[in-house]
Every structure is written in C-alpha cells, then in structure tokens.
C-alpha positions in Angstrom: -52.0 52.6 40.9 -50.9 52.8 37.3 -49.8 56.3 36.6 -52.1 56.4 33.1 -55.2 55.4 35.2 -54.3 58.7 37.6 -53.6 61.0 34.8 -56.8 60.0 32.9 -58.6 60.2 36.6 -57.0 63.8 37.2 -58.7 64.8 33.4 -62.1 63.5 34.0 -62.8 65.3 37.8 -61.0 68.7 36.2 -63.8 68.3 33.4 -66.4 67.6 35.3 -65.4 70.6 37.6 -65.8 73.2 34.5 -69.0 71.6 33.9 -70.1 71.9 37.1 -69.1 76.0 37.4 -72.0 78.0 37.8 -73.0 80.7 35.2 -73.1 83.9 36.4 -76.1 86.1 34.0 -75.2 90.0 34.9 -78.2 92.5 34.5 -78.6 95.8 35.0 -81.7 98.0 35.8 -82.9 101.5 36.7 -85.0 100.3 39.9 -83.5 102.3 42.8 -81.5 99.9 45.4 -83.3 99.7 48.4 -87.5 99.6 46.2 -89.6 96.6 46.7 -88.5 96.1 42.6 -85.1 95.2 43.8 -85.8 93.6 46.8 -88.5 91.2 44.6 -85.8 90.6 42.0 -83.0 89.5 44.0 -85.7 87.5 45.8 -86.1 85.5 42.5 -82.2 85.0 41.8 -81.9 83.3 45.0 -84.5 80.8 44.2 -82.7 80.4 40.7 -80.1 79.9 42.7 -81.8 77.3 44.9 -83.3 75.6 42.6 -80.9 74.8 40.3 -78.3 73.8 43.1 -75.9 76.7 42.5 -76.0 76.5 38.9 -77.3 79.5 37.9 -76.2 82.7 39.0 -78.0 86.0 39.0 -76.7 89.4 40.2 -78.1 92.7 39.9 -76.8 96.0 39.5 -79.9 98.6 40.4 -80.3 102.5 40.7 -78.8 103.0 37.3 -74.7 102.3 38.1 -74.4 100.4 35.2 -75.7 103.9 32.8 -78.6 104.6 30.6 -79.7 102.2 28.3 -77.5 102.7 25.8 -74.4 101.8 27.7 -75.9 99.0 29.2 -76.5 97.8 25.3 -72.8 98.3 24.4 -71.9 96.1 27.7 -73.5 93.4 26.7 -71.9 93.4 23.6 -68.3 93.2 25.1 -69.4 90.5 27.3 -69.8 92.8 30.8 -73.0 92.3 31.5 -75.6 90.1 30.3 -78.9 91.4 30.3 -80.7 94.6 31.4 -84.6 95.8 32.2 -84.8 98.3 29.1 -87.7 101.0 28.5 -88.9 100.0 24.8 -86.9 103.0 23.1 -84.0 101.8 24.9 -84.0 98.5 23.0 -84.6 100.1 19.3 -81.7 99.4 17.9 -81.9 95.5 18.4 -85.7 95.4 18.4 -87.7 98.4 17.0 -91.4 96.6 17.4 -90.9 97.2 21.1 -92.0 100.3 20.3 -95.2 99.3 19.5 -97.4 100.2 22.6 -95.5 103.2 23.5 -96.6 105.1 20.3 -98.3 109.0 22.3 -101.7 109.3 22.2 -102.6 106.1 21.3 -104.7 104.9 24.0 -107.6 106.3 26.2 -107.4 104.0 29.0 -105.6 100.6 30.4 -109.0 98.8 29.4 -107.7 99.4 25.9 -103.7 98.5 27.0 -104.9 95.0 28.0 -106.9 94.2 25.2 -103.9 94.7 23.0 -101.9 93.9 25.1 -103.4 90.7 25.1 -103.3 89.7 21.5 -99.8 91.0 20.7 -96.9 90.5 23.9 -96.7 86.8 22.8 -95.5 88.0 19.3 -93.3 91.0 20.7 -91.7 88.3 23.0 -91.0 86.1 19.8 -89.7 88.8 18.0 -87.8 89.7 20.7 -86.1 86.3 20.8 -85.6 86.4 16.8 -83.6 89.2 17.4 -81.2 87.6 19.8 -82.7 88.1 23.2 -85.1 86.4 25.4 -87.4 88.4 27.3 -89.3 87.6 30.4 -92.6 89.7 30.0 -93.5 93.0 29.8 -94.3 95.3 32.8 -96.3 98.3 32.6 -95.6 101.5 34.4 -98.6 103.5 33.4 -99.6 106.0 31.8 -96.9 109.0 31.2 -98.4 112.6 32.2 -97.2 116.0 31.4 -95.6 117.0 35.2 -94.2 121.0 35.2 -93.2 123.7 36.9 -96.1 125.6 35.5 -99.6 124.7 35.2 -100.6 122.8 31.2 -103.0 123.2 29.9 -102.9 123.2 26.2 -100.0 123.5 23.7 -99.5 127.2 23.8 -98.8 126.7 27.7 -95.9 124.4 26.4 -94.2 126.4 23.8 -91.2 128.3 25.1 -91.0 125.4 27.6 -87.7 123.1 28.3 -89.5 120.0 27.5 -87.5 116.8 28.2 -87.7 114.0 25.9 -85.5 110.6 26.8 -82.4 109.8 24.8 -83.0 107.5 22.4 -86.5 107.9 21.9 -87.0 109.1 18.4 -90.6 108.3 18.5 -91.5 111.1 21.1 -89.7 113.6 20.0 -90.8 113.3 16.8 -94.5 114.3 18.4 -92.6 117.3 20.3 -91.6 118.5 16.5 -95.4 117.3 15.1 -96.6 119.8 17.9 -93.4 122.8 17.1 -91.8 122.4 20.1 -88.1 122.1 21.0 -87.3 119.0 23.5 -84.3 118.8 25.8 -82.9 115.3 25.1 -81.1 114.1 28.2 -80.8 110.2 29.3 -83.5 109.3 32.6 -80.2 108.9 34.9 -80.0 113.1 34.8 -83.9 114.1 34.8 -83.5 115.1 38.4 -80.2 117.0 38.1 -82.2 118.8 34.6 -84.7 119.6 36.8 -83.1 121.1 39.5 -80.7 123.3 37.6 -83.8 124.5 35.1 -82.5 122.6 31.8 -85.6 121.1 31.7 -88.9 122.0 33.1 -91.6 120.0 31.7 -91.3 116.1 32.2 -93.5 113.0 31.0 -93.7 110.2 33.4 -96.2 108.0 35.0 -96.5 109.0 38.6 -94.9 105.9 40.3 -90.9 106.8 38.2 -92.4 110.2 39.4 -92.5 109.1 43.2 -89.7 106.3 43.1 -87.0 108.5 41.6 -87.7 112.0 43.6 -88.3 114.0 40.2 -92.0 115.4 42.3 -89.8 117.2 44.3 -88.5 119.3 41.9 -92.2 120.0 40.2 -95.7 121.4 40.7 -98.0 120.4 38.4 -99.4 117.4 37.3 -101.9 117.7 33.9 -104.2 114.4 34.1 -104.7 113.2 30.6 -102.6 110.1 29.1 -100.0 111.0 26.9 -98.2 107.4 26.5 -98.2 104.2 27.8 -94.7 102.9 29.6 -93.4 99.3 30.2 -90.2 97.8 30.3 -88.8 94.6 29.9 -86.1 92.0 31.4 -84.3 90.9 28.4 -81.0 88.2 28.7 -78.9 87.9 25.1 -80.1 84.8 23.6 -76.4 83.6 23.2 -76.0 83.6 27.0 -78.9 81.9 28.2 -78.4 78.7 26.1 -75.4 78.1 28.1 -78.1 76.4 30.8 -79.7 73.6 30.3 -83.1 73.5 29.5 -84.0 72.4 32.6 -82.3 75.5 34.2 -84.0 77.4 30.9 -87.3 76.7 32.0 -86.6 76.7 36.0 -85.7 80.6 35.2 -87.9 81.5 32.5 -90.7 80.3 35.1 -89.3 82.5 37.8 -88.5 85.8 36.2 -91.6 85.3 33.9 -93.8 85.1 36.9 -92.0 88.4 38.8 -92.7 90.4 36.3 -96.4 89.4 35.6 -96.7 90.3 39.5 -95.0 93.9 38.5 -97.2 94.1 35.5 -100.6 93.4 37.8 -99.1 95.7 41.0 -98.5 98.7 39.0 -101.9 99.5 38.4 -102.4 100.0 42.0 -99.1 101.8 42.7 -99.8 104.7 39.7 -102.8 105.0 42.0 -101.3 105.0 45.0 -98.6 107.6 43.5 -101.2 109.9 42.0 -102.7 110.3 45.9 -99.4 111.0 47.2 -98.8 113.6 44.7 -101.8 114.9 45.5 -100.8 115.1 49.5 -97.1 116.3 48.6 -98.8 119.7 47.2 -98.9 119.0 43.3 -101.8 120.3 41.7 -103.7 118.1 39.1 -104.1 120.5 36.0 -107.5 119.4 33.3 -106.7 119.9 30.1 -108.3 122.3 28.1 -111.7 121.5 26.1 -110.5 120.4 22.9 -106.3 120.5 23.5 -105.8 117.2 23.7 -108.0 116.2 20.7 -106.1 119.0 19.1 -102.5 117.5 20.3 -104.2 113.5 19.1 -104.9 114.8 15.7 -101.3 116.2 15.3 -99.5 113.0 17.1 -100.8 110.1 15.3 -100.0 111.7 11.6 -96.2 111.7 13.4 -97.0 108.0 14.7 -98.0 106.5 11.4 -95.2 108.5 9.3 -92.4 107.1 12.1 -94.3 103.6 11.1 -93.5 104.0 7.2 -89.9 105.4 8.6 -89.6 101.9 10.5 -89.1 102.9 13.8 -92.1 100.3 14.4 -93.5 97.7 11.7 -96.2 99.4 9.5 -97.9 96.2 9.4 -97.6 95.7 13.0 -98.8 99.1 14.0 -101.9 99.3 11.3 -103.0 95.6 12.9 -102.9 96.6 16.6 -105.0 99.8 15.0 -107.8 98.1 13.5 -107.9 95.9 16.7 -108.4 99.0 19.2 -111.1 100.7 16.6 -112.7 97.1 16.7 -112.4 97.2 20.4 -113.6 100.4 20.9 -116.9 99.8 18.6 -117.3 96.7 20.7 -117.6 99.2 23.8 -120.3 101.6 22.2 -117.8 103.4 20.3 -114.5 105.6 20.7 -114.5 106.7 24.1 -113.6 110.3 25.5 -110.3 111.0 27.4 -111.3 110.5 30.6 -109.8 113.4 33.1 -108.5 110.6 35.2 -107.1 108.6 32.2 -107.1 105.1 34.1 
C-alpha cells in the first residue's frame, strides 16, 4: 500500500475522530444534590445523551459548589463552565429585562403571573438569546414571603430588623431603602449560616427555597402576603451551544425546554405543599396589618418605576407589562385585594 495513500488515510480517520468527540456543556445550579430538581435534570442529560449517540454531553454541578451567581457568571467567561440556572438578578449584568417579573409588589396573585407571563416569556427568551445566551424557559418558584424570627406585621415591626436582601439584587434593596430600612446583603449560599449566627433575621423567600434549603429551621414566622414573584432560568452561552448541530440544537432545546415547563407547572403545588409543612413544623402564619401592605405598595412601585428610568429593567418593557395587568385586572371586575393567602 503506497505510503501517500496511508498517510492521507491516517489524516482523514484522526479528523473524523475530532469530529466525532462529544461536547461536554457544564452548568451549574443551586438545586440541592439529592432533590427531585436534580434527579429530573440529570434524568434529561442522559436522554441528550442518548439521543444524540454520545454527542452531547451534559454534567451538573448542584447544591451551589460551583458559588453564587456571580461566580458562576465569571466561569463561564473563562471557559469553566458553560451555563448555569440563574435567579433573574443573578443574570443583570448580561440581561437586565430578566428582571422584569420580579419587580416587589407587583402582582396580587399567580392568575395575574400567567397572564403576563404569557404575553412576554417568548420576548425575555429572545432577548435573552440577543444577549448571548439561550435560555430554556422560565420556572417559577412562587411567591417570596416575609419569614422572621419575630412576628410582621407592618413596617414598624421591620425597622431595627437584620433584613436580608440577595447580592446582586439592586432592585430589592432599593424597596428596603423606599421603605427606610437597612438590608444585610449576603449571596443565598450563606442565608442559613446568616441566620443561624443572627446577621440576618428577616428573610424573603417562597416557601419551597424555604423547605428545600433548611432556612425554616432557623425561623418562626411566616407573614402571608406576596412580596415578589421568583423564577429562574437554565441559560447555556450562545457561543457554546452552536457547536452542535442543529439537530442536536433542537434534540436539547426540546428536552430541557420541556423539564422546565414541568418545573414551572409543579411548583405551584409544591409552594403549597411547603406552606402545610410549615404550618406542621411549628411556623406561625402572621396577617398583615389592615392597610400595611397597601402602605408598603404605594412606597415600592415609586422605587420600581424610578429603577425602570435607572435601567435596571426597560421602561418601555416595564410600562407595557403595566398597562397589560391594569387591562387584565379590569377584565376581572377590577383591581383585586391582596388576598391573605396570596395564591
């Protein structure tokens, strides 16, 4: 066999084995090893897996290893990992309309979530991508509520307090200074250490993070009103997922998409479920006072629309979804009450 022929055979197999190497796509997330989250995800890599022959590569890091969201951001940018399931404030920097649904005292009820929710994730996914990332759907976690050590009431009940507000998010603690309080910005990984030494006392969180990352333990009060909606979001750098082919494109768009839509429709049920087992673990639900939280409402959203005109979300965008919950509430025989329960 003519030595040429062998050389140029040798060239085309090494070739077609780079082509053939799998891509490995590294993301990080807050679920705790171990939760059905996890379990759900790494169910869906191995499909990937599966179903594109070995081609595409998923692994997970859970419970937080990988940092907040801030270092998970500067990871991906040196190439260490490649994606990450981010709270909304956690992806400002790259994407501030994220921030959109998260704005406090916004909504009454998850009625009014899904209505907007339903005219506006297509266009936060878009955006999303224009910035350079490509998300896989957005996942609600519920409603936030004030959980303490003592029982809240109204905003004299808060002042003193240690309340915590999460790094990064500039949107919510400017409503702690619209309501003259002083926050305790620490990053979610050390809520429960905060809590347990006393540098923090008052929390926001829906009750499932409440349940899921052990912070009840270390509280006793729950005050049942909705302060702001949470979601998160699975989000690969754009850059990295055009590596695969399209087929591979859509075979894990399909799957990761479809996930989180079942997160997204469970968590309804498991903030439920949550709020009972509060309830049976000794925390005691807290009404607000008559008038406080119209009080706090009318003090938050003149801090919502001037973080608009600051940019920390589009003023356009935020005025738009606006006039479409005022239209929506009208629609429903006008703006509703908070409801004790808030769901």
């Amino acid at each position: 066999m003519p030595r040429k022929f062998i050389l140029t055979l040798l060239m085309f197999l090494a070739a077609g084995s780079v082509l053939a190497a799998p891509v490995q796509i590294k993301i990080a997330t807050l679920a705790p090893e171990n939760s059905s989250w996890m379990k759900e995800m790494r169910a869906g890599a191995a499909e990937i897996s599966e179903r594109t022959q070995g081609r595409v590569q998923l692994k997970f890091y859970g419970g937080g290893v990988m940092g907040n969201d801030k270092k998970v951001l500067r990871k991906m940018r040196i190439g260490q990992l490649h994606g990450g399931s981010f709270t909304p404030s956690g992806l400002a920097e790259r994407y501030a309309d994220l921030n959109l649904y998260g704005m406090p005292l916004v909504f009454n009820s998850l009625e009014e979530v899904a209505h907007i929710r339903e005219k506006f994730d297509d266009r936060l996914m878009s955006g999303l991508e224009e910035a350079g990332l490509v998300g896989f759907g957005i996942t609600g976690g519920g409603f936030a509520r004030i959980m303490s050590n003592v029982p809240v009431k109204d905003r004299q009940d808060l002042e003193g307090r240690k309340v915590w507000i999460p790094e990064g998010d500039g949107i919510t603690l400017s409503a702690m200074q619209a309501l003259q309080l002083s926050p305790v910005v620490l990053p979610i990984t050390d809520v429960l250490t905060g809590l347990q030494t006393g540098l923090i006392e008052v929390i926001g969180t829906p009750p499932v993070a409440a349940v899921a990352l052990q912070w009840y333990t270390k509280v006793r009060y729950l005050t049942d009103f909705p302060v702001t909606y949470t979601y998160a979001v699975l989000v690969v750098d754009k850059p990295v997922f055009e590596r695969l082919d399209g087929a591979d494109q859509a075979v894990f768009r399909e799957v990761m998409e479809r996930i989180y839509a079942e997160f997204d429709e469970e968590s309804v049920t498991e903030n439920a479920a949550a709020r009972e087992a509060l309830r049976a673990n000794g925390i005691e639900i807290v009404t607000p006072s008559p008038g406080a939280v119209d009080q706090w409402r009318g003090q938050v959203m003149a801090s919502n629309m001037a973080n608009a005109r600051d940019g920390m979300v589009s003023l356009e965008l935020y005025e738009e979804m606006l006039a479409a919950l005022s239209e929506f509430r009208q629609g429903q025989g006008g703006i509703a009450a908070v409801s004790p329960a808030g769901d």
